[in-house]
C-alpha positions in Angstrom: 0.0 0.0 0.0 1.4 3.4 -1.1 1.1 6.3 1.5 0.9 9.8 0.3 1.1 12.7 3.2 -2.3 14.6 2.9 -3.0 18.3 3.8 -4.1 17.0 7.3 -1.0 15.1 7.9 0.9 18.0 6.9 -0.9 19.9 9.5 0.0 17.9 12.1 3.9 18.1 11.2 5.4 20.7 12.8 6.4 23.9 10.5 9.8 23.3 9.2 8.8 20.1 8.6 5.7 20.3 6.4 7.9 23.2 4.6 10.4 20.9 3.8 8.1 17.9 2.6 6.4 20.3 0.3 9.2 21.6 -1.7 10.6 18.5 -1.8 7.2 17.4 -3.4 7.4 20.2 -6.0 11.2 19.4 -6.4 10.5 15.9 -7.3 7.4 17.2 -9.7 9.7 19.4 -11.2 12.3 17.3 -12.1 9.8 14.7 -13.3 8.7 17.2 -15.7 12.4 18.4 -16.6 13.4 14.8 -17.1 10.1 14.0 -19.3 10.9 17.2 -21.7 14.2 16.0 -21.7 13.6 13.3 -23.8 11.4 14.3 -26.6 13.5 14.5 -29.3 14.6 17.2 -31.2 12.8 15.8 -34.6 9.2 15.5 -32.5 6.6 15.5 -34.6 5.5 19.1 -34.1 9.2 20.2 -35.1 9.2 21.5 -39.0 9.3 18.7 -41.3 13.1 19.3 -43.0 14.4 19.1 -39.2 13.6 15.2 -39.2 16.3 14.7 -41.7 18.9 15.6 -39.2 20.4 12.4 -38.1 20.2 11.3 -34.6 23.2 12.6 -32.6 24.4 15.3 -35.1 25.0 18.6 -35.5 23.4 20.0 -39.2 23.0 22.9 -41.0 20.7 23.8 -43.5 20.8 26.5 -46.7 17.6 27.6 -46.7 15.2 29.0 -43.6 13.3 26.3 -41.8 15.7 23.3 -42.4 15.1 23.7 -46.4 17.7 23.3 -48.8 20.9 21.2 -49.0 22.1 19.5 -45.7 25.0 19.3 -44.2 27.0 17.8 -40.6 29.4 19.2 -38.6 31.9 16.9 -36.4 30.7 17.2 -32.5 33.8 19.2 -31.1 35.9 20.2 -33.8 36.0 23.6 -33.0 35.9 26.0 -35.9 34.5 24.4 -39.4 34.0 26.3 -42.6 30.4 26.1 -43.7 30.1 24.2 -47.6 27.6 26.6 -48.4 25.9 29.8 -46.3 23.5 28.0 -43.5 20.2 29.8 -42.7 19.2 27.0 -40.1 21.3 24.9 -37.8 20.3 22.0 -35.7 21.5 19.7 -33.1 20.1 16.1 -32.5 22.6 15.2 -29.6 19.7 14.4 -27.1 19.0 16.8 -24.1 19.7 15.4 -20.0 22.8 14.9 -18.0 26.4 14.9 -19.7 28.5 16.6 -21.4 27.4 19.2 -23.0 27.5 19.6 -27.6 26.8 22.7 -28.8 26.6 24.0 -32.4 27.3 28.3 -32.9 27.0 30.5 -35.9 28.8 33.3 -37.1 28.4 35.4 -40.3 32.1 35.3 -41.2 34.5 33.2 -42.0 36.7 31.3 -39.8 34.1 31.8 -36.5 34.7 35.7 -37.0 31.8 37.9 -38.3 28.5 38.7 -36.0 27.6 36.0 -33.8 24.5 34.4 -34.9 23.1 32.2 -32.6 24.1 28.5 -30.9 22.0 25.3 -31.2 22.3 23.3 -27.6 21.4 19.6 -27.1 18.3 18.7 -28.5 17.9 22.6 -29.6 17.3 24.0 -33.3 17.4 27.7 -35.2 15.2 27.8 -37.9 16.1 30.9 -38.6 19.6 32.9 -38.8 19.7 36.7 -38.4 22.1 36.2 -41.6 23.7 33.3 -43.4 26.2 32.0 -41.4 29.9 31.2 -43.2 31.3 29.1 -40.1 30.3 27.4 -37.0 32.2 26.7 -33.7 31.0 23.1 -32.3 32.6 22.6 -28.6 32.1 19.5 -26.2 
């Protein structure tokens, strides 16, 4: 049988203690949830439809707005990498939760110089670039 403490047994706890059973309550809810979003990947189905051809654990980039266009991949952690052609959109598959963290950043220049245009983190997409973007930085 599975007990649950109620608003009267909460009452009957002194203070402190019915303080600190309900935020651990809401910490545990919360974490649920965080842990839950977590894992819905970044090519759910409500995600824009070019965005599902980013393969799983990857970092892509796209030359038109809303993952249209040509498709490329960038190596997770290779620092600087020339774009092959100007990226409007830029994606990253490498699922959300605990770990190290991949990230994917645009610039409008080449060799990561130019305005900085926006980073992609785990399980994160930009369907849209201020500008195309001739470079990206991808870090661990």
């Amino acid at each position: 049988m599975r007990r649950t403490l109620t608003r009267a047994a909460l009452a009957r706890l002194p203070a402190a203690t019915a303080v600190a059973a309900t935020v651990l309550a809401a910490t545990v809810l919360a974490a649920t949830a965080a842990t839950a979003l977590a894992s819905v990947p970044v090519a759910a189905a409500d995600s824009p439809h070019g965005l599902s051809k980013c393969p799983p654990n990857s970092l892509c980039g796209w030359s038109g707005p809303r993952f249209e266009g040509s498709l490329t991949t960038f190596r997770a952690g290779g620092g600087c990498q020339k774009a092959p052609f100007p990226l409007q959109s830029i994606a990253n598959s490498h699922p959300g939760g605990i770990g190290i963290d991949v990230i994917l950043s645009a610039y409008a220049g080449p060799d990561c110089t130019g305005a900085y245009l926006g980073t992609a983190y785990r399980g994160d997409y930009l369907p849209f670039l201020p500008q195309p973007a001739l470079s990206v930085h991808s870090a661990w």
